[in-house]
C-alpha positions, 0 to 999 in steps of 0.5 A, spaced: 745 103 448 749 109 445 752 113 451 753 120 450 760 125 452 758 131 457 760 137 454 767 139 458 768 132 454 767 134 447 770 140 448 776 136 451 777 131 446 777 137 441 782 141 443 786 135 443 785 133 436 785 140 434 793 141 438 795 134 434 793 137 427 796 143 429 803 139 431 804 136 425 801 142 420 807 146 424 812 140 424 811 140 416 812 148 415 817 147 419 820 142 415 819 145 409 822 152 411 828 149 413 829 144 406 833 148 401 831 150 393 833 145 387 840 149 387 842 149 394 840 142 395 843 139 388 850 143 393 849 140 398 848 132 396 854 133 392 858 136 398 856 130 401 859 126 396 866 126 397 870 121 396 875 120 402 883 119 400 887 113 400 891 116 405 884 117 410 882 110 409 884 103 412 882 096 411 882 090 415 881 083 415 876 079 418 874 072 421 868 070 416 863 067 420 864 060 417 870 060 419 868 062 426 865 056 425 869 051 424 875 054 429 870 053 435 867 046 433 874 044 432 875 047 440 869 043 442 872 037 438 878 036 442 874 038 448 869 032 447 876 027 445 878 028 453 871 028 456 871 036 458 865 041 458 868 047 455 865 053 451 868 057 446 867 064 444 870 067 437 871 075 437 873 079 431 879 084 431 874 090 434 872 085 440 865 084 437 862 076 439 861 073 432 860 067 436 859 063 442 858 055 443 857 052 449 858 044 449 854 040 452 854 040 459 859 046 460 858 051 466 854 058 467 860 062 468 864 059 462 860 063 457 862 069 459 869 067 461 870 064 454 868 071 451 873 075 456 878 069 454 878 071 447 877 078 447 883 079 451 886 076 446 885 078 441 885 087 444 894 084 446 895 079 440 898 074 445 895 068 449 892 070 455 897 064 459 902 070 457 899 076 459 898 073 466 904 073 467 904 081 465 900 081 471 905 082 476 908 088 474 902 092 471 896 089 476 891 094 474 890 091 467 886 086 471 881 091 471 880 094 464 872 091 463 872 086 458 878 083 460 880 076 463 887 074 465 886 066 466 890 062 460 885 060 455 884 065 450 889 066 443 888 071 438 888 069 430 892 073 425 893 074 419 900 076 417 902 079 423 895 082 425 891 081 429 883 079 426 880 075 431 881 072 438 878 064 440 876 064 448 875 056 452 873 056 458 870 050 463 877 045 463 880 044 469 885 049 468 887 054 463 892 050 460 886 046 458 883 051 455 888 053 451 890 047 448 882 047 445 883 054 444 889 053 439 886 047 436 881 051 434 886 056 431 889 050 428 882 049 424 884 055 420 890 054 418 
């Protein structure tokens, strides 16, 4: 059965797809209005093709992928070889998580303190064992948001500049952690 639309519906219905119609017909005049002419715009693509001096530009070095890899399976290795449940994050020079590996049987909160451990690391280019200790004279560090001052945490360099940083967490203490976090740096070598 057919059911048939009362005249205030019909009416309805088309003013919407009237006004849709009419929203998208001004949005293209509007667009086109705005678009420059062939020389304006063969201008401005050129403008917008500046090369940037060498003096205007950095470069860095980054920890591949596999190389991330091999540093936190080294890490768990070593865990594993003395019965501790750890996970191991690995950050590139921004802070950024190239990787997390929770080994088996590891706790909740290890996931995010591993992560804490190596960004912390990696943002000081020291251990995070040495950076407790700048605690005492600069408590405030403690609440920079992403940081985490408990051993476990080393950075990875390359010359002497910081590209990534390797957190452990889940040993019974962070003496623990760092030991497999620096096996895990050892890996790259």
């Amino acid at each position: 059965m057919k059911k048939t639309l009362s005249r205030r519906a019909r009416i309805a219905i088309g003013s919407a797809v009237l006004a849709a119609v009419a929203a998208g017909t001004f949005g293209t005049v509007a667009a086109n209005a705005s678009a420059p002419d062939a020389a304006q715009g063969s201008a401005v693509a050129a403008a917008s093709a500046v090369e940037a001096g060498r003096r205007d530009t950095t470069t860095s070095t980054h920890l591949t992928v596999d190389a991330a890899t091999e540093a936190a399976r080294a890490a768990l290795k070593a865990a594993k070889k003395e019965g501790q449940r750890i996970t191991v994050a690995v950050v590139d020079r921004n802070g950024n998580t190239i990787l997390i590996m929770r080994g088996d049987g590891a706790g909740p909160q290890s996931y995010e303190s591993a992560e804490k451990k190596a960004f912390t690391a990696v943002s000081w280019n020291a251990p995070t064992s040495e950076l407790e200790g700048r605690l005492e004279n600069a408590p405030n560090l403690k609440d920079i948001p992403g940081t985490l001052f408990l051993g476990g945490g080393v950075p990875v360099t390359s010359g002497k500049a910081p590209i990534a940083g390797i957190g452990v967490a889940g040993a019974p203490s962070g003496a623990l952690d760092e030991k497999y976090a620096q096996a895990g740096a050892a890996a790259l070598n």
